[in-house]
C-alpha positions in Angstrom: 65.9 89.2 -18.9 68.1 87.1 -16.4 68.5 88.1 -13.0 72.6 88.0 -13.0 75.2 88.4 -15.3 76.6 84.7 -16.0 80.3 83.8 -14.9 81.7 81.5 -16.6 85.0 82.0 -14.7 86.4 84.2 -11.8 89.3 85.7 -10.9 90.2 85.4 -6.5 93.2 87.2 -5.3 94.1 84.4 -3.3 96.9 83.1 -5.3 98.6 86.3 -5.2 98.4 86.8 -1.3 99.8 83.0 -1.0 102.7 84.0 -3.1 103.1 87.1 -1.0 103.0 85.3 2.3 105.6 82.9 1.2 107.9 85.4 0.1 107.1 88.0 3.2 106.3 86.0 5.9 107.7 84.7 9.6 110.8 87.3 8.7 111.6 87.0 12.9 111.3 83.7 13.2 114.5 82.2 15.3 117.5 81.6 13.4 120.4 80.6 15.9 121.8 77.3 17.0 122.0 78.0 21.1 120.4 78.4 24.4 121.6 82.3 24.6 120.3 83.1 20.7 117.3 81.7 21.5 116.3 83.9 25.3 118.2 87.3 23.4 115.6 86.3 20.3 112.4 84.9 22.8 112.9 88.8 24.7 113.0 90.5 21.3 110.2 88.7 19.9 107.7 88.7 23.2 108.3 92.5 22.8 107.7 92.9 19.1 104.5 90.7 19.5 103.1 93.2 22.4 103.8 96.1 20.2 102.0 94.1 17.2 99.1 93.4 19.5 98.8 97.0 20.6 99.3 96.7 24.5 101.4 100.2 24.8 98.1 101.9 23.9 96.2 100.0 26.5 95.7 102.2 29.7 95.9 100.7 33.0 93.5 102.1 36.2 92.2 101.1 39.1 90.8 97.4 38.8 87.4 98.6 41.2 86.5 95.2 42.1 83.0 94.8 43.0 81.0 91.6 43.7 77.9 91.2 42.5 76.7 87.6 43.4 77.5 85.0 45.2 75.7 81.7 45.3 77.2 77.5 46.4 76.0 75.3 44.1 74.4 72.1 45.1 77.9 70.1 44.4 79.3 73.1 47.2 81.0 75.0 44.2 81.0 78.7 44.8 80.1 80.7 42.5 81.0 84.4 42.5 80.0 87.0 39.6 82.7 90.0 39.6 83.3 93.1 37.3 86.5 94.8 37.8 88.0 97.8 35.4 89.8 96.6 33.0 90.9 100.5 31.6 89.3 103.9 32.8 85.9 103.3 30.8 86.2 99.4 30.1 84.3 96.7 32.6 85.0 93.1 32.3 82.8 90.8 34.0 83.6 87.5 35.3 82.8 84.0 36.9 84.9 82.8 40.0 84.0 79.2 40.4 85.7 78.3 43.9 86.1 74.7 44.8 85.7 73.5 48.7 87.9 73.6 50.7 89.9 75.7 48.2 93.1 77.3 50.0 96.6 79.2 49.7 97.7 76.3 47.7 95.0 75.6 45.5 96.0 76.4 41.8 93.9 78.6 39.5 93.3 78.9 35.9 92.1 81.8 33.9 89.4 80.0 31.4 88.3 82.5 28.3 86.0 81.9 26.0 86.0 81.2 22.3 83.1 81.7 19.6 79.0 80.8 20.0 78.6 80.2 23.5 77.4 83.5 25.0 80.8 84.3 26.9 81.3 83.3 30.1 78.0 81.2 30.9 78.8 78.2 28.6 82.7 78.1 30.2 81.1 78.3 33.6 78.3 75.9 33.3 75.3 77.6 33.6 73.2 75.0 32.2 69.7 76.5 33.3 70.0 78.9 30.2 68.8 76.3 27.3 70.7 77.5 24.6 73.7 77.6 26.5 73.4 74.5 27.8 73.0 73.2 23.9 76.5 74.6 23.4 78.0 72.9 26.5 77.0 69.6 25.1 78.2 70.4 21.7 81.8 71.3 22.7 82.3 70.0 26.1 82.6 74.2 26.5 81.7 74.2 30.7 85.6 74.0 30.9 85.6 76.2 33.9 83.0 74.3 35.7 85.5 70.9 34.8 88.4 72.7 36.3 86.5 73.8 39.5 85.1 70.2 39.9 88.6 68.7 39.5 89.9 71.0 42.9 91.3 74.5 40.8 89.5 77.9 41.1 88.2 79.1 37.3 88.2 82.5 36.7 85.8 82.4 33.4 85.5 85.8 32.0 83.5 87.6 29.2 86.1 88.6 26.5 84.7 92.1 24.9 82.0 91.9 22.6 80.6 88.5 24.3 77.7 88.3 27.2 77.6 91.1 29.0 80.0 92.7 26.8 78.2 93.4 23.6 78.0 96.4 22.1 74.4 97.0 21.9 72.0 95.3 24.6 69.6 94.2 22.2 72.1 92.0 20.9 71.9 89.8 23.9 67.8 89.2 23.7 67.3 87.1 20.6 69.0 83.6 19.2 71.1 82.8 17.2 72.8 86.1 17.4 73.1 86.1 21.5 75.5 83.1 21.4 77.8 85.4 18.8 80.0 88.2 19.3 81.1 91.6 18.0 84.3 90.6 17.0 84.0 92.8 13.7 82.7 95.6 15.2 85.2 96.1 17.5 88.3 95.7 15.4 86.7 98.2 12.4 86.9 100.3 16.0 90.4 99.2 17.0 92.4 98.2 14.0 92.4 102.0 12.6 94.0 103.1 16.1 96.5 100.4 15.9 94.7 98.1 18.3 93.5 95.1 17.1 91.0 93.0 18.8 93.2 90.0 20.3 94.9 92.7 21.7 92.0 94.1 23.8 91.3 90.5 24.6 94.9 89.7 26.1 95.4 93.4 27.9 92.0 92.1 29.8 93.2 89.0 30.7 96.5 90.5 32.2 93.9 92.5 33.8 92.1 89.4 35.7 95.8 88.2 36.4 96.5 91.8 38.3 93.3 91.2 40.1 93.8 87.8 41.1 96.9 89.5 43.1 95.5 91.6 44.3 92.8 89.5 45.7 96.0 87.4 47.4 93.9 84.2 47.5 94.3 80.7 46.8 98.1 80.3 44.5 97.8 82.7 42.7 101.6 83.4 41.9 101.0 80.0 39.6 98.1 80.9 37.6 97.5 79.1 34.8 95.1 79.4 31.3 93.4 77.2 29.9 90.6 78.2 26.7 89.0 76.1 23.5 89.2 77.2 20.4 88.7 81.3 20.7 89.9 80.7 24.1 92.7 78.9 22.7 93.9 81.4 20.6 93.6 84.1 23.8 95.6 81.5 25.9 98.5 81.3 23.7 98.7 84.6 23.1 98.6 86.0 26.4 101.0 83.1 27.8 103.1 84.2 25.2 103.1 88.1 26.3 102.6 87.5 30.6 105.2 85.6 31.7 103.5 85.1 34.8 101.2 82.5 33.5 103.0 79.7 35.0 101.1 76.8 32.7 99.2 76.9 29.2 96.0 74.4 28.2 95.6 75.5 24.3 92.7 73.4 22.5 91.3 73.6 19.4 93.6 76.5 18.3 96.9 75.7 16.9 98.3 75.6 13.1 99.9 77.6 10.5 98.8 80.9 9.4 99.3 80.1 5.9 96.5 77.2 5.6 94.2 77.8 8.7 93.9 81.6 8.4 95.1 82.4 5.2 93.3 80.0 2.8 90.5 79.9 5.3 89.6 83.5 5.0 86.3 83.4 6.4 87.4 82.6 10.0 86.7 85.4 12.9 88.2 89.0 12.2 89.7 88.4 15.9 92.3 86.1 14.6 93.4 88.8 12.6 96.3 90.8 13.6 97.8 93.8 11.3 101.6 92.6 10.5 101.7 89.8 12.3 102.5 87.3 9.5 105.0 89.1 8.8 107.1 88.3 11.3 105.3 85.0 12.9 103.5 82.0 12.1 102.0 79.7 15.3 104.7 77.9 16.6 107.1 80.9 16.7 104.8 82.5 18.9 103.8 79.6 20.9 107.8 79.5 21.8 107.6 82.1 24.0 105.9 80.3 26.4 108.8 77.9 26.4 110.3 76.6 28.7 106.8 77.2 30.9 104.7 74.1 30.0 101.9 74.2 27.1 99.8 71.4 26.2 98.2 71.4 23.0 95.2 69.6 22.1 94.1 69.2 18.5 91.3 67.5 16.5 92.0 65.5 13.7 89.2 66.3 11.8 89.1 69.4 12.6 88.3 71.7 9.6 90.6 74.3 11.6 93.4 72.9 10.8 93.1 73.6 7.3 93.0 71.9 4.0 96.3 69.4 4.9 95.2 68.6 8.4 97.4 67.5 11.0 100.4 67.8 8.9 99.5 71.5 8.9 99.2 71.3 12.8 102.4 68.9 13.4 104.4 71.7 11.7 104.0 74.0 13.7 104.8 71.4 16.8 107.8 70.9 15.7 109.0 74.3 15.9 108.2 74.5 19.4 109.8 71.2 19.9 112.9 73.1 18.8 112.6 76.0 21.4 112.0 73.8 24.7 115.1 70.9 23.4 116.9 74.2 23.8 116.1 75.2 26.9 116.0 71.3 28.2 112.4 71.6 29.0 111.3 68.9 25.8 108.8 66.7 28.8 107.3 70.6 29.0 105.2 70.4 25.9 102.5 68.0 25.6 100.6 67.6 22.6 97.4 65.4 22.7 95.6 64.3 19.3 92.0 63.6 20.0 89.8 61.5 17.1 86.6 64.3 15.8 86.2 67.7 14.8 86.4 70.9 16.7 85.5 70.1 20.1 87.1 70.4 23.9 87.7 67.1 24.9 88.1 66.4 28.3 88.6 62.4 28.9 92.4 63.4 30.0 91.6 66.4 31.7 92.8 65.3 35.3 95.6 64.0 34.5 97.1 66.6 32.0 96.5 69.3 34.6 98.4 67.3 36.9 101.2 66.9 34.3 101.0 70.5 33.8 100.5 72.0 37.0 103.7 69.6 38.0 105.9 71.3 36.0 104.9 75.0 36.9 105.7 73.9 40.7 102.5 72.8 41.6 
């Protein structure tokens, strides 16, 4: 007796869905030939992607600020660890790394996290935690603690389901799993009830932006966002829906649905929106940010970018090169090719924030 049946041959259901997707797929994508077509389509689509992404059933409260730390690092950072509300029964925790001599003109950026870094403490640089410290060397992923060394206040947040936001505390006490996320969990939670995970992610960001208001500190009618990879994909996305982010650092997130997400079926279930191929693919949505500008930073050998690459990745570039030779804002968008695989790189760093920050009236 053999332990399995033998297969000779199997039968996916992947050709079938990549048929589907070409026929049914990116059916809002702009179509016009003008400035005007393109803002009456930019307002239609930023409202049909906040419906997609379930933000109407997101419920707003009090943000309850409270500070729970606050410490100056040896190289006279500041670091401050906040939670604020993000709805009536939903905390988010963050990092506030304050530069000296920060003031009402100093710019800040919002800095989420991506995938396998524990949340917050790998963006914020708090190397005393071994494993964490591991990942910042792997990615470059203390991209907060970068920006605050560079003169700009990081707020570096746990996205739900990371950190201090998992589901179940004795998630966050053993390796690997404590670097991970519940990124399944909570859309088998949210998807049902039309509210898909990214969703959650962005209404929390747009949360941190309220707070950072209300707060009335440093510039914070600028703020910018800035994320790798996971990060990435929650920067574009809530650039794309707050149009008072005022300048957009995407790395290590950007490239068609079709190959990346599609055919690479196995990435997170956050990336994952109900519909949302449908009626957009990458670029379309990264032209709402447009004529604000977004610099995108890609890998070339980054297995991300699907099967074809950088031609997969340049694609979708050029369709946002369209939107902003529109709206005469082509010097706004800024895309840098790095040599590697998925990584943050940050050899440009200070002088793409300054290109960016430049252009958003900094």
């Amino acid at each position: 007796m053999t332990e399995l049946p033998p297969i000779a041959q199997n039968y996916p259901t992947l050709p079938t869905l990549l048929r589907k997707y070409d026929r049914y797929a990116r059916g809002m994508r702009f179509t016009g030939e003008d400035r005007e077509a393109f803002l009456f389509w930019q307002r239609a689509a930023r409202e049909k992607l906040s419906c997609l992404l379930g933000l109407e059933k997101m419920e707003a409260c009090p943000l309850e600020p409270e500070c729970a730390e606050s410490v100056t690092l040896p190289d006279g950072i500041r670091r401050e660890r906040w939670t604020i509300r993000t709805e009536p029964d939903v905390t988010m925790p963050f990092y506030l790394l304050i530069p000296p001599g920060a003031d009402r003109t100093t710019r800040i950026f919002l800095c989420p996290p991506g995938h396998g870094g524990a949340g917050k403490y790998s963006v914020a640089g708090l190397r005393e935690f071994s494993a964490v410290a591991e990942r910042i060397d792997s990615y470059n992923y203390d991209y907060g603690m970068q920006l605050a060394r560079l003169g700009y206040v990081a707020l570096c947040p746990d996205c739900r389901g990371f950190g201090e936001r998992r589901e179940e505390p004795g998630d966050t006490r053993t390796l690997p799993g404590a670097l991970t996320g519940d990124c399944l969990r909570l859309a088998r939670m949210g998807e049902p009830l039309g509210i898909p995970v990214l969703g959650m992610l962005v209404w929390d960001l747009m949360r941190a932006v309220d707070y950072l208001a209300q707060r009335g500190q440093w510039d914070y009618n600028k703020p910018g966002c800035l994320g790798f990879s996971g990060g990435g994909m929650q920067t574009l996305f809530l650039s794309a829906t707050d149009e008072r982010i005022s300048c957009s650092f995407v790395s290590g997130y950007f490239y068609g649905y079709r190959d990346s997400l599609l055919r690479q079926s196995w990435n997170c279930s956050c990336n994952y929106v109900p519909h949302l191929w449908e009626y957009f693919d990458m670029g379309d949505i990264a032209s709402l940010i447009a004529p604000r500008p977004l610099l995108i930073q890609s890998c070339r050998e980054d297995r991300q970018n699907g099967p074809r690459g950088l031609e997969n990745v340049l694609e979708q570039v050029t369709v946002v090169k369209s939107a902003c030779s529109l709206l005469g804002a082509e010097d706004r968008l800024i895309h840098e090719i790095c040599e590697g695989g998925h990584r943050f790189h940050r050899e440009h760093l200070q002088e793409n924030l300054k290109r960016l920050t430049k252009y958003s009236g900094g």
